[in-house]
C-alpha positions as CSV (number, residue, x, y, z in Angstrom):
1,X,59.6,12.5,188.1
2,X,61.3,16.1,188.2
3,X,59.0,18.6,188.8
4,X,60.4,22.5,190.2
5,X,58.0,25.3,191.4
6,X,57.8,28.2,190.0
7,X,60.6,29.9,191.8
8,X,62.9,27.3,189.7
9,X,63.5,25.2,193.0
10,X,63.7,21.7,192.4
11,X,60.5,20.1,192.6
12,X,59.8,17.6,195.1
13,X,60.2,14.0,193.2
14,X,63.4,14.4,191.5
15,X,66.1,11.4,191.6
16,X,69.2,13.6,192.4
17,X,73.2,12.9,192.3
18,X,76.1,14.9,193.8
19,X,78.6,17.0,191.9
20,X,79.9,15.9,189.5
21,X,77.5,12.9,188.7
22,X,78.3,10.0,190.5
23,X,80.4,8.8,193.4
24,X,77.7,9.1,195.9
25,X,74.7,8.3,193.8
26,X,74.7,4.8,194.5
27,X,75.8,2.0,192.8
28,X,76.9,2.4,189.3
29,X,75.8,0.6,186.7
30,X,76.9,-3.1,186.0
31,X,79.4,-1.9,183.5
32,X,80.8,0.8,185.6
33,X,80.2,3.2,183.3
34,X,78.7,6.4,183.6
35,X,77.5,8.9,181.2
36,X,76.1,12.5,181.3
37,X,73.1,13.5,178.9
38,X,70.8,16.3,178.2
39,X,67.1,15.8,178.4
40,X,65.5,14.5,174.9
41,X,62.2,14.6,173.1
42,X,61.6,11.1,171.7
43,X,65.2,11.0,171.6
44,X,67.3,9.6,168.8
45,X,68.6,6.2,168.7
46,X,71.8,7.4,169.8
47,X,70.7,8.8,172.9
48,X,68.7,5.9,174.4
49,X,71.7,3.6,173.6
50,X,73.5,5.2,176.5
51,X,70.8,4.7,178.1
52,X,70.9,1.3,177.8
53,X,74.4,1.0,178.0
54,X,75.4,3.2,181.2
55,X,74.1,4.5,184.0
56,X,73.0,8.4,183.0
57,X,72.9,11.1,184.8
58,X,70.6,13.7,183.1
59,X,71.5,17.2,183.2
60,X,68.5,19.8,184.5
61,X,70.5,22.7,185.4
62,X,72.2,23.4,181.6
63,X,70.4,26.5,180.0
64,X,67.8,25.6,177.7
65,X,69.2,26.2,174.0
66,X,67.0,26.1,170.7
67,X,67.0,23.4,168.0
68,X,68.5,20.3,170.2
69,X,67.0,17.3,170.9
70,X,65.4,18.8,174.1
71,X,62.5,19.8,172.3
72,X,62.7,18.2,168.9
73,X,63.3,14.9,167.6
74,X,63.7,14.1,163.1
75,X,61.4,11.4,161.8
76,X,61.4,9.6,158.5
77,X,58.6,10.7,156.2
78,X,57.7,10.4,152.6
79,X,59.2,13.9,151.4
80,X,62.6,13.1,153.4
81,X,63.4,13.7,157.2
82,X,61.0,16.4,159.1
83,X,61.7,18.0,162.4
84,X,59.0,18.1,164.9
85,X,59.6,20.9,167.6
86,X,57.9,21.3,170.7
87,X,57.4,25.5,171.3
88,X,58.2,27.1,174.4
89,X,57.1,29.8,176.8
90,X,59.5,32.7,176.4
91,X,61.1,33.3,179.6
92,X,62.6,36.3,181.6
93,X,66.1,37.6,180.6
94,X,68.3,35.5,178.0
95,X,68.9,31.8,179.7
96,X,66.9,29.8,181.4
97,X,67.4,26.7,183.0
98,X,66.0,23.1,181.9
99,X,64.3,22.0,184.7
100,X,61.9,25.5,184.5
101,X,61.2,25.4,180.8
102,X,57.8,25.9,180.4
103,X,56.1,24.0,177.2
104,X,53.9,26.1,175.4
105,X,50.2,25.2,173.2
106,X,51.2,27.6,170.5
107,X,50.0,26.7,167.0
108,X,48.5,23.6,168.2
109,X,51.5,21.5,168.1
110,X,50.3,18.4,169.9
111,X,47.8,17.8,166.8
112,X,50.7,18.3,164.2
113,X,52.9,16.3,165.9
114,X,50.6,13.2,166.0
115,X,48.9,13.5,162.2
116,X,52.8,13.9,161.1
117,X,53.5,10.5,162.6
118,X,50.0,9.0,161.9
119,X,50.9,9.9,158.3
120,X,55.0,9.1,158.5
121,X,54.2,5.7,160.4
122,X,50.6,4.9,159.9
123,X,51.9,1.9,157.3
124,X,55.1,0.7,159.5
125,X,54.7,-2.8,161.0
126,X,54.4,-2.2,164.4
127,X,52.9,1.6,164.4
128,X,49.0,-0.3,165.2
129,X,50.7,-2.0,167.9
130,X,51.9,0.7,169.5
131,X,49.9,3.9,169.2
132,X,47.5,3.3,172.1
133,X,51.1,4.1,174.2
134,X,52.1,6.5,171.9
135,X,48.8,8.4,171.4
136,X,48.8,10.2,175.3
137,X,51.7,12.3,175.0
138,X,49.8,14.1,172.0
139,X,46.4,14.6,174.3
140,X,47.4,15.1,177.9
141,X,49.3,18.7,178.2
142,X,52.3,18.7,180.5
143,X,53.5,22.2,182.3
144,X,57.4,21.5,182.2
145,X,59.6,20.0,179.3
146,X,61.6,18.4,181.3
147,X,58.5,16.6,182.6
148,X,57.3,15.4,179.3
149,X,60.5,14.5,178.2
150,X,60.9,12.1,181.3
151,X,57.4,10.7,180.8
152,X,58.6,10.0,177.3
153,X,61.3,8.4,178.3
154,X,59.9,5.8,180.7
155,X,57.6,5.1,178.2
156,X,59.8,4.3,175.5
157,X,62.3,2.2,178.1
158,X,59.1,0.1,179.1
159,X,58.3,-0.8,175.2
160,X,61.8,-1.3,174.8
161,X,62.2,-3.2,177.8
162,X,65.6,-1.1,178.6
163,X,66.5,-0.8,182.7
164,X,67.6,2.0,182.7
165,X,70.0,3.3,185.5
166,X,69.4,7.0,185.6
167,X,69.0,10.5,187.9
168,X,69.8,14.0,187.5
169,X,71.6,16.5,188.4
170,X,71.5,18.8,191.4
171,X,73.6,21.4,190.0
172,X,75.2,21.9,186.5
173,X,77.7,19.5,185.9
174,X,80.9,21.2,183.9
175,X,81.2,19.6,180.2
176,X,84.3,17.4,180.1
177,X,87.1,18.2,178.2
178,X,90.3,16.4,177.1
179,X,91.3,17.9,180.2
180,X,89.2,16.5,183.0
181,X,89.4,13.7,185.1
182,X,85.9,13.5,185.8
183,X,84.7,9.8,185.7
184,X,82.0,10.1,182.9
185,X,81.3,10.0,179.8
186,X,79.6,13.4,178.2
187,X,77.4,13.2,175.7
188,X,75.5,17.0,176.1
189,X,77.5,17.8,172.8
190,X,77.7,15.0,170.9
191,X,74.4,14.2,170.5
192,X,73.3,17.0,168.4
193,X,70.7,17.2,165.7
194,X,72.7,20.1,163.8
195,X,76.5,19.6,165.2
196,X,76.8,16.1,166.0
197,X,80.1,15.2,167.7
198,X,82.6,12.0,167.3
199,X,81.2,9.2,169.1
200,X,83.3,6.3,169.1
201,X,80.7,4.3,170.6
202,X,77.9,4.7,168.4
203,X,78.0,3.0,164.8
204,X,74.5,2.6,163.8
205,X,72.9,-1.0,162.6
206,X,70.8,-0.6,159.5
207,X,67.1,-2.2,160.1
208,X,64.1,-1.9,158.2
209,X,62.8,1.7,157.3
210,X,59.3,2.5,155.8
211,X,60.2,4.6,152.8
212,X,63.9,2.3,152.1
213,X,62.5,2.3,148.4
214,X,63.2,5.9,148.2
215,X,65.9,6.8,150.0
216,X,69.0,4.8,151.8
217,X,69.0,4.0,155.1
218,X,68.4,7.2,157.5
219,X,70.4,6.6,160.6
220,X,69.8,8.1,164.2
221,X,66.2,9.4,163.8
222,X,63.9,9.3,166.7
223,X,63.7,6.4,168.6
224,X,60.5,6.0,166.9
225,X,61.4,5.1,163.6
226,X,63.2,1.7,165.5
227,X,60.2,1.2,167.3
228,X,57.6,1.9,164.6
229,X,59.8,-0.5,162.2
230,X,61.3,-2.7,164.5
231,X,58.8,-3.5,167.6
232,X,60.1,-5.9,169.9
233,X,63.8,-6.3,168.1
234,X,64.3,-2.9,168.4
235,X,66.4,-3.5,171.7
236,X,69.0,-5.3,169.4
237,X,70.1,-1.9,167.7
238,X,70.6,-0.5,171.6
């Protein structure tokens, strides 16, 4: 797991990759393909697909920037999508980087967070099965974002029973343009919760959704809704 001190050195632990994001990492993922992604917060859909799909390189040195899936993810609920956002300790000067994000217990947010998917998901048909791994995140407090979001994520891989290939970055890797001829893919952008991007790759399968009888299918919600819905299957929309 990445961890940094409170310097904003990278903590002992972290899986690292050279600039750009991949030639000397190792060997790349069966595919060949390699992608770049920001960290997530019970990440949509979207952004574990890559995840299953490539080998990801996840970015620790971008600046932390408000209302992105860093520290928020969109669930289904009765009165329509919510947002749940995880606050954060205000930092010195006007950036600061991933990695030293600090996650703050402001307006006790873990407690929220939990009742809003107890009541969004308490009647979905796998949400029993599940909320004993589920459950933890909302009771144990974690220091760094980045931290929690990784925990997350091997979490949700494991239920999934997605391999993932992944590491992060050692230094900020430079977004890819139409320009570059870096070998990656780079999804920082595109997976947006305000400003998605094109992504060619992504067309998302409809499954079952809780509240279907009042609204169409919602695509690209938390990773959560599949899993809460789906269970087991929920690797076949990855």
């Amino acid at each position: 797991m990445v961890s940094s001190d409170n310097n904003g050195k990278c903590r002992e632990g972290a899986a690292a990759v050279s600039h750009p994001c991949g030639e000397e990492q190792g060997a790349r993922a069966d595919n060949g393909r390699v992608c770049i992604l920001s960290s997530a917060y019970f990440g949509p859909v979207q952004w574990y697909q890559k995840l299953n799909r490539y080998e990801c390189v996840i970015e620790q040195h971008d600046h932390f920037v408000k209302q992105t899936y860093r520290n928020r993810c969109v669930i289904a609920t009765a009165n329509g999508l919510q947002s749940l956002s995880i606050p954060v300790e205000k930092f010195e000067g006007s950036k600061c980087e991933m990695k030293d994000v600090r996650i703050s217990d402001h307006a006790n947010w873990r407690h929220l967070h939990w009742n809003a998917l107890l009541s969004s998901y308490g009647e979905s048909p796998f949400f029993e099965y599940y909320q004993d791994d589920i459950r933890p995140f909302f009771e144990k407090k974690w220091d760094y974002l980045l931290d929690f979001n990784t925990a997350i994520m091997e979490k949700m891989c494991e239920l999934l029973d997605v391999r993932p290939k992944y590491s992060f970055s050692t230094e900020f890797i430079p977004i890819a343009d139409e320009a570059s001829e870096y070998p990656y893919s780079d999804f920082r952008e595109a997976i947006h919760p305000k400003k998605p991007l094109q992504d060619a790759d992504f067309h998302p399968k409809t499954y079952y959704q809780v509240y279907r009888h009042k609204y169409p299918f919602q695509p690209n919600l938390s990773i959560l809704d599949l899993l809460f819905n789906e269970g087991n299957e929920a690797i076949l929309y990855l």
